[in-house]
N, C-alpha and C positions, 0 to 999 in steps of 0.2 A: 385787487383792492385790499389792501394790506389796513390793519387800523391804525398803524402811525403815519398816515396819507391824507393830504388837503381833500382828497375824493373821497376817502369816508367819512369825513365826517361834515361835507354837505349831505352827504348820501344820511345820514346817521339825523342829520337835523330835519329834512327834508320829510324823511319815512316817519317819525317821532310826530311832528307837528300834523302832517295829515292822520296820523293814527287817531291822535287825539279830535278830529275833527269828525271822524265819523261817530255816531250812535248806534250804531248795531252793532255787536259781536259781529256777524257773519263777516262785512266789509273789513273789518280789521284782519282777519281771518283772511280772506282773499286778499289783503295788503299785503299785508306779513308773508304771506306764502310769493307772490312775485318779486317782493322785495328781495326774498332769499334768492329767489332762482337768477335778479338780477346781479347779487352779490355774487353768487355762486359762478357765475358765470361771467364774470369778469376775469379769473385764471383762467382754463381753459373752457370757452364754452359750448364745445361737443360732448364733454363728459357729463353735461346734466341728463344726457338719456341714460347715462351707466347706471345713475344715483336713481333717473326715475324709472327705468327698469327693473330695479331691487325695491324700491315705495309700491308698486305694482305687485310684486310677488308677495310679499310680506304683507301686503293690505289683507292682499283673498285670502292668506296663508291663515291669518289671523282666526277669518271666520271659520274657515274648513276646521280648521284645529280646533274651536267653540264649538261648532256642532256635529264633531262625531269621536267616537270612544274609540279606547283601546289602543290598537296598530295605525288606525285611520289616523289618527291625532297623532302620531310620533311620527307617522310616514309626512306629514304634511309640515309639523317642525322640524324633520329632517331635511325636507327639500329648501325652507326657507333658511335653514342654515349654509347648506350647500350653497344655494344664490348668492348668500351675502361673505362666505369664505372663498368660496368661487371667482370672486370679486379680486379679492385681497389674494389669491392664490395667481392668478394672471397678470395683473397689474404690478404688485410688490412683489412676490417672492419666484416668480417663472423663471426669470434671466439668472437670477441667485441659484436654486439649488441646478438649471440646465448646466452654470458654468461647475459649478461642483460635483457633477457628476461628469463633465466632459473631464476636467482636472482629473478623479478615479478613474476615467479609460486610460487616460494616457499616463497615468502610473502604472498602470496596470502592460501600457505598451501595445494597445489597440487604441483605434481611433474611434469617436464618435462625435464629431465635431455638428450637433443641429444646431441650427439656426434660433439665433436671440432675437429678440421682441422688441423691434422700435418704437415702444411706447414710453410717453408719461405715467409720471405716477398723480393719477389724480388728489388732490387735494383735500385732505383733512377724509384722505379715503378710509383710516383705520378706525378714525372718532365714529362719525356717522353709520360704519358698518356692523360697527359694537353695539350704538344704541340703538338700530333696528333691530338687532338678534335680542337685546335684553326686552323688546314688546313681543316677539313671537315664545320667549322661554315661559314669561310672564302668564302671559296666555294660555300656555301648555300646562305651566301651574295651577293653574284657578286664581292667578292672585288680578289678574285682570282680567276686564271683558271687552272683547272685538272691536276696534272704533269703528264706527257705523258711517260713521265721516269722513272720506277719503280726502280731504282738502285738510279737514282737523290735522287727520294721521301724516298726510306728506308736508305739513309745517311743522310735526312735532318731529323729525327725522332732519329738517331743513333748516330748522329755526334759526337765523342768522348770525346772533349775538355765540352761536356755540357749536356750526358746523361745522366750523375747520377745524378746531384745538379745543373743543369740549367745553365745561364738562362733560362727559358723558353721561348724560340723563335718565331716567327710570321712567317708564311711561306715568305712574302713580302720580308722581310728583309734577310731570309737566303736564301731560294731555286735560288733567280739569281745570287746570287755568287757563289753558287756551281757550276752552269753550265758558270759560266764566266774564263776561261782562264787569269791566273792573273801572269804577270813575277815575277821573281826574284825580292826584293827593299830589300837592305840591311837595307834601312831606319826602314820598318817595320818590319825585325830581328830586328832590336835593340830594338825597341819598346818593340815588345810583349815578347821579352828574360827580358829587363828589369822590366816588369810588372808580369812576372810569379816567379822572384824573390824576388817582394817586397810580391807576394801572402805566396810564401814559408816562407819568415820573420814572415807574420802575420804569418801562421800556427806552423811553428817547435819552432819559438824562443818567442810567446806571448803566443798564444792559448792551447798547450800545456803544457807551463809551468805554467800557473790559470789556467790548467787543474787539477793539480796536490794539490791545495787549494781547489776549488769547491767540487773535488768528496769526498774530505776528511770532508770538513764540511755538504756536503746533506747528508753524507755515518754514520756522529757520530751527528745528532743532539741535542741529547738530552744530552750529553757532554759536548759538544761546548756553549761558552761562546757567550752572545749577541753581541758583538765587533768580534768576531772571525766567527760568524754567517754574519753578515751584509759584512764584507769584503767577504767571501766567496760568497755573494747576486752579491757583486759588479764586485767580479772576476770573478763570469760566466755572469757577462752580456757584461764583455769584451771580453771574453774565445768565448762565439757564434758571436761576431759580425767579430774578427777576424778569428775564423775557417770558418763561412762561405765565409766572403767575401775573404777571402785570398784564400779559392777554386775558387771562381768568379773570383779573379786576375789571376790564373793559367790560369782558362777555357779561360778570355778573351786574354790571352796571346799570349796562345799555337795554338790558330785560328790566333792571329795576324799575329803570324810568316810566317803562311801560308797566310796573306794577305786577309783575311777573318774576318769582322767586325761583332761583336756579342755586344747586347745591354747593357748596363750597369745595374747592379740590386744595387749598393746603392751607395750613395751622402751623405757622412757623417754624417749618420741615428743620432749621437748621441750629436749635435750640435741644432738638432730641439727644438723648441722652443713652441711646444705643441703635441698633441697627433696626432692629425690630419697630421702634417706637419712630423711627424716619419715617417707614412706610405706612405709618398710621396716619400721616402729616403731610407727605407728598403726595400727590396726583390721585388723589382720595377714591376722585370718582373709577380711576382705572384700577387701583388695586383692591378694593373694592366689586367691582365686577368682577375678577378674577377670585377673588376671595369667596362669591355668591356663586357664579355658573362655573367653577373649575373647583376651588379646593375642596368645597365643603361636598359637592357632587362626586368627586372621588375618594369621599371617608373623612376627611379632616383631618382632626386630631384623635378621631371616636374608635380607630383601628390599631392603635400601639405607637412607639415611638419608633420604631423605623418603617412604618407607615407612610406615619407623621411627617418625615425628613422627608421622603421621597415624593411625598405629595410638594412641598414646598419647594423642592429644587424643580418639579414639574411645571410649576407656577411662577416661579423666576425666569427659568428657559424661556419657557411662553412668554412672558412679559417682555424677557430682551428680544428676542422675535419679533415680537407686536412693532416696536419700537422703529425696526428696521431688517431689512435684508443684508447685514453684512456680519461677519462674524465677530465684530469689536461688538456687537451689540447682542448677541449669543451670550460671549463671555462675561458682558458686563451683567446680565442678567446672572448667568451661572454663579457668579462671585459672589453676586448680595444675596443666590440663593444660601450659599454654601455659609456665607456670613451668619446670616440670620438661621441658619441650623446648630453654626456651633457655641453661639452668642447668647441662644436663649434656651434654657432648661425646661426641661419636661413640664415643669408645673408654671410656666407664663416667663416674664419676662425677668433677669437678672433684677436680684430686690436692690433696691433704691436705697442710691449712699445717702445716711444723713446729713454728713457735714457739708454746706456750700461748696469746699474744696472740692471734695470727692464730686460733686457733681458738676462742676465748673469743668474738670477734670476728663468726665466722662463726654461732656457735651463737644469740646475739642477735641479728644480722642475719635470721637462719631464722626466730626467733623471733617477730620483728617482722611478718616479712611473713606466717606462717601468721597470726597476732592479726588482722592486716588485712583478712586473706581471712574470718575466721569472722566479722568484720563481716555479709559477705552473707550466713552463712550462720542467721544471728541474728535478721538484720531482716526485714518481714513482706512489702516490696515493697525492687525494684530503686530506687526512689525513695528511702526510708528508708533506704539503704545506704548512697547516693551523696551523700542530703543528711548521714546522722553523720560521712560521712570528710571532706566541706567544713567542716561546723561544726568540726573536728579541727583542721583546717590553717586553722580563721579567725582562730585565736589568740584568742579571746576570753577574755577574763578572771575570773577567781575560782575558787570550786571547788564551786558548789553543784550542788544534784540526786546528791553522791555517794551519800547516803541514809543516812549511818552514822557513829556518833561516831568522833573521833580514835581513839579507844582500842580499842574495834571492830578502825577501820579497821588499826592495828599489830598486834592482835591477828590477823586475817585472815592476815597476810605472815607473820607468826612461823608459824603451820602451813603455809602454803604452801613455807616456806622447809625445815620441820620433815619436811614431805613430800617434797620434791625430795631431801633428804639421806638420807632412810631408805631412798628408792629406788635411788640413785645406788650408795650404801656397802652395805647389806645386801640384795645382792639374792635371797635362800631368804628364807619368811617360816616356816621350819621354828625350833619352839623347842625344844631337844633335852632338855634333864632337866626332869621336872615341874615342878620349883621355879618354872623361870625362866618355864616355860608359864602359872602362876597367878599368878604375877608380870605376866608380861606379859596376860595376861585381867583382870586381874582393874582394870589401869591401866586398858587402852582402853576399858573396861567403865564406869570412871569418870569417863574424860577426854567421851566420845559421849552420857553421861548429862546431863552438869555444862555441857557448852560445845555439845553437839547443838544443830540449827536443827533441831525435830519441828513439821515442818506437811507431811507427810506427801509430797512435790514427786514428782511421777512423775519416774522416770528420763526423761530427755532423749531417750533412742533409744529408747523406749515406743511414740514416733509411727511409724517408719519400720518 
């Protein structure tokens, strides 16, 4: 049940209106938490025992770790780490490093051919497994205390609007509002309605449609003309920025309506003005976590400057890893580590050109080279990467394989353009008197119907 689906969002209407129908917390509580397992389980639904298998370990984990010192409390954070990397070590990365290591036998001229794993990769497995390890780290810190609630705890792991693609959550920030009793506010209907339609926008009527360029030019490369290549570069780097965050817009939405505030995961990532300052911008909530349980945990910046670098290419690695089992996603990590080590000086971030130029300047320069990098992040092997950015720079001629008429093609950049402005200049997606609310609903309602791309594209970060 994908969110740009006729089934989500009776599902979405459906769960919304009974929620608001019950009076107690608790029933909502027990809503919310089946509605997830029923969402959840519309991909594949034998994998909600994986999910409640790790909600289970991580429940008791929590308390053991609150009530006892020392080794006791690490030994019992460690185990509920293990369970939930455990997870993500069988699932995602098993078949990856078994075929990588059978590849080193038979370089090597010995054979070791075991057996791969015919499994799925379950669903929004790396989201949900991040934010149960940031409530047991939390814990281990003193910075939280035990949910006493086991239904609280397995809806705040579950929550629907953000199991699959995030954000990834903090317990601090979610788990008291679940148990807060929160009336009716039309104010914040209108809110989160109108923000899960500007998400819909990005997805059905941008993301979709340079969906439809991109797969065409990664899919014929060596066809595809360098002009027709580079725009195809440019259109997936807009195709991911609006697929995901336009699922963030939904996820943040569809909580709002319920009056439930969930953190924001990007700040107009594509206006940054270096490499460093991207990642302040993109996917907040993941680099972020990796910034809180990995860099700062192995010294930061507080150990010297090649410390400093080696932590941060630690944390890119990781990042491209998270992201995926393949090594386009290794490298691509590796590269914005390497980038953002040689980009930003010891004492914070390259100072800030004054002139508009200079920094017009820097913002497409940034732009340029993140486009570049999602090259790998795109292609199926390090070979398809290597060979699209050659074919780029062979200059070859014409524009075919773009896949899409001229008119299409201006049409595309006129919403691209239409998005970058609405972001940039209004940033609340709050419409304050009704008028302008059904105004504004009742436009997007017609523009996502009239120019939508409905071939139903799973979200992009679906896989990871």
């Amino acid at each position: 049940m994908t969110f740009n689906s006729l089934q989500f969002l009776v599902f979405f209407m459906v769960v919304t209106l009974w929620f608001f129908r019950l009076k107690t917390q608790k029933g909502r509580i027990w809503l919310l938490l089946i509605a997830s397992c029923y969402f959840y389980m519309s991909f594949i639904p034998e994998y909600i025992l994986i999910l409640g298998g790790t909600i289970l370990i991580d429940y008791f984990a929590g308390f053991l770790i609150e009530r006892n010192e020392g080794s006791t409390r690490k030994f019992w954070l460690i185990t509920s780490l293990i369970a939930n990397i455990g997870a993500l070590a069988v699932f995602k990365y098993y078949n990856f490093f078994l075929g990588n290591i059978n590849t080193g036998f038979h370089l090597l001229g010995r054979t070791m051919d075991m057996p791969f794993l015919k499994i799925a990769l379950p669903i929004g497995l790396s989201f949900h497994t991040f934010q149960a390890m940031s409530y047991t780290i939390e814990v281990y810190r003193g910075k939280q205390k035990a949910e006493s609630n086991f239904v609280v705890y397995a809806l705040y792991v579950m929550f629907y609007p953000q199991l699959v693609a995030g954000p990834i959550e903090r317990p601090q920030n979610v788990l008291p509002q679940l148990k807060e009793f929160r009336a009716y506010d039309w104010d914040h209907v209108k809110e989160g309605l109108a923000r899960m339609l500007w998400g819909f926008f990005k997805k059905v009527v941008i993301a979709d449609r340079l969906a439809m360029v991109a797969d065409r030019t990664f899919g014929h490369t060596p066809e595809s003309s360098s002009v027709a290549l580079f725009i195809g570069a440019v259109f997936y780097s807009f195709q991911i920025y609006c697929d995901f965050s336009g699922y963030s817009d939904i996820a943040l939405g569809a909580a709002k309506v319920m009056n439930i505030n969930l953190m924001e995961n990007f700040k107009q990532p594509y206006l940054s003005k270096g490499i460093h300052e991207f990642w302040s911008r993109w996917h907040i909530s993941l680099s972020s976590w990796f910034r809180d349980y990995v860099y700062i945990p192995l010294g930061g910046n507080r150990k010297g400057s090649l410390r400093r670098k080696i932590n941060v290419a630690i944390v890119f690695l990781l990042s491209g890893l998270w992201h995926g089992a393949n090594w386009t996603f290794i490298v691509w990590g590796a590269l914005h580590g390497l980038f953002v080590i040689l980009l930003v000086q010891n004492n914070g971030v390259l100072k800030e050109g004054r002139s508009a130029i200079v920094t017009t300047l820097r913002v497409v320069a940034n732009f340029v080279l993140v486009t570049f990098l999602w090259i790998f992040f795109r292609s199926e092997n390090l070979g398809s990467a290597v060979g699209y950015i050659q074919q780029i720079f062979s200059f070859k001629g014409g524009t075919n394989y773009i896949g899409i008429s001229v008119v299409e093609f201006l049409f595309s950049w006129a919403m691209i353009i239409i998005m970058m402005l609405r972001e940039r200049y209004i940033e609340s997606h709050y419409i304050s008197s009704n008028s302008r609310f059904y105004l504004y609903t009742t436009l997007m309602v017609l523009i996502c119907y009239f120019f939508g791309v409905f071939v139903e594209n799973q979200f992009i970060y679906f896989q990871f």
